[in-house]
C-alpha positions in Angstrom: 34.2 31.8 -50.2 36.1 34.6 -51.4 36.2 36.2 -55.3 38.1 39.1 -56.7 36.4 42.0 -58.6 37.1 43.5 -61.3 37.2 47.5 -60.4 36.5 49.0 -63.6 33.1 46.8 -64.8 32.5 45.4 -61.2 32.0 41.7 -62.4 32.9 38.8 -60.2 35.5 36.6 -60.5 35.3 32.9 -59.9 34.6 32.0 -56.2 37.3 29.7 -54.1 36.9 28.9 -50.9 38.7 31.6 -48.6 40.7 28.9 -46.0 40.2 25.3 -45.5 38.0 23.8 -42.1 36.1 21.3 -41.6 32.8 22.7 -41.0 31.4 20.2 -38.3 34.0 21.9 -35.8 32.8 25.5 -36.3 30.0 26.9 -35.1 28.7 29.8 -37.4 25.2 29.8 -36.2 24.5 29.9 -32.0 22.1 31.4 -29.7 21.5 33.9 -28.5 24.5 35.8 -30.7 25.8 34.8 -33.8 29.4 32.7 -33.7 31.0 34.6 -35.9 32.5 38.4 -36.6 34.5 40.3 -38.8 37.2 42.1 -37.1 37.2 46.3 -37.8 39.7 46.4 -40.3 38.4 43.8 -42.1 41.3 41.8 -42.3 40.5 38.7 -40.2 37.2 36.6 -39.6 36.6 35.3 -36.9 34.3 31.8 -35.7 33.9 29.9 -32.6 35.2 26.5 -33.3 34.6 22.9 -31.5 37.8 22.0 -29.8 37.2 18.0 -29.6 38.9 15.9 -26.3 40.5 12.6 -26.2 37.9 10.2 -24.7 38.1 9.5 -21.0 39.6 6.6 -19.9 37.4 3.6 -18.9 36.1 3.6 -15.1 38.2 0.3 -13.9 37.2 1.1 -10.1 34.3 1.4 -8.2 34.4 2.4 -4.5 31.2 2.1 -2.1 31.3 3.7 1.0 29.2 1.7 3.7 27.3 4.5 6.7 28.8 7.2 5.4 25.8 9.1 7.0 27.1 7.9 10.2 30.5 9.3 9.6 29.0 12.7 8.7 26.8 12.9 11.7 29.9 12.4 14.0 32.3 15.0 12.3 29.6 17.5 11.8 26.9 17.4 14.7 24.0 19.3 13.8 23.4 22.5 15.1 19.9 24.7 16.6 
């Protein structure tokens, strides 16, 4: 939120919200440092925010590999 004072008495104007989010996606509060800063000058804030992904496609194949220990064992011989 965000309000504009007055610099002769100091009073408060009415508070509006400073930019629009929605506030599932960021994440003002993680540990073990805060997800948020202001930057030196002052001018820009900034917060880590949740970047969601598409979902992943269904698995439609399964593949089973049958004495694959077998296999191994003959490309890569064990060694003393």
């Amino acid at each position: 939120m965000a309000a504009s004072q007055d610099p002769r008495s100091g009073r408060l104007g009415s508070p509006r919200p400073l930019f629009r989010f929605v506030m599932s996606d960021l994440r003002f509060y993680s540990k073990p440092f805060p997800g948020y800063d202001v930057a030196e000058d002052g001018q820009r804030f900034f917060v880590t925010q949740t970047v969601r992904l598409p979902p992943l496609p269904p698995v439609t194949q399964v593949n089973i590999v049958l004495n694959w220990f077998e296999e191994l064992k003959a490309k890569a011989p064990a060694t003393r």
